[in-house]
N, C-alpha and C positions, 0 to 999 in steps of 0.2 A: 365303181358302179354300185349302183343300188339291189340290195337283195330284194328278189322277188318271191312275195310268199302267196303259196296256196292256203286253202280254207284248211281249220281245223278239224279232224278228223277226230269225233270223240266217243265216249263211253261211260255212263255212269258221273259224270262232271269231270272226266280226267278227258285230256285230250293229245295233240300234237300235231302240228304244222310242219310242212318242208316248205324250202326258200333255196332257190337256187341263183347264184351271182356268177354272170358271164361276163368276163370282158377279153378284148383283143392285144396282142403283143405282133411285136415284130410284124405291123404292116407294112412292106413295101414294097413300091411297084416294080423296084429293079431287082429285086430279088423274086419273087412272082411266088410267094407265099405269105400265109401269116398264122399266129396260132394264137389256139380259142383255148383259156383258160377256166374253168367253171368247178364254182365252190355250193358244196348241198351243206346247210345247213336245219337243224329243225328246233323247233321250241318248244317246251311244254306250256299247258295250263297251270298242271299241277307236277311233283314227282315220282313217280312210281318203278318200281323194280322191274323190266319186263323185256323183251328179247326184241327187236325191231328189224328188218331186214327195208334199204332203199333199192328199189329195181331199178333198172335204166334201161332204155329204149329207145330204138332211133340208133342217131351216127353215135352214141356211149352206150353199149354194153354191161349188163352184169351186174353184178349187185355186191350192196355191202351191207353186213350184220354186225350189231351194236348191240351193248344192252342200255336201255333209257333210265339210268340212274339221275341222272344231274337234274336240277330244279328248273325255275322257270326261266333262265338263261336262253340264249342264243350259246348254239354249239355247233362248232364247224364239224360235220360226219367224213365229208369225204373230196377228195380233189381229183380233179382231172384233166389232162391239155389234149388237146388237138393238132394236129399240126395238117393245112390247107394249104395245097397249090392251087393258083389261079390261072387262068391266061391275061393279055395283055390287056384285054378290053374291059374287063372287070373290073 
């Protein structure tokens, strides 16, 4: 799947963007679960030395701290799975 990015977030001409990539595994119906894999990735504008923290909320919890060294790359920050039961009708 396609990373999904929010607006930039800036300061001064320096900035940074999150993008989060969800996709499904193990769907099936005989088994009556499936799980949500989801990748937070963020970009900069420019590079700058500085402490970052991503919060989560909702059914992901908690957060992760980085420090934003790397340039203006795409960088994978953090991962997460889910694991969903469903009933039959779903």
């Amino acid at each position: 799947m396609a990373i999904n990015w929010g607006p930039y977030e800036s300061s001064g001409g320096l900035g940074v963007r999150v993008g989060i990539e969800a996709d499904w595994e193990n769907v099936s119906n005989g088994d009556g679960h499936a799980v949500l894999n989801v990748k937070y990735y963020t970009q900069n504008i420019h590079s700058w030395d500085d402490e970052q923290t991503l919060n989560f909320s909702g059914a992901i919890t908690g957060s992760d701290s980085f420090n934003n060294v790397q340039g203006e790359g795409v960088t994978l920050r953090h991962t997460d799975a889910r694991w969903y039961v469903y009933g039959a009708n779903e």
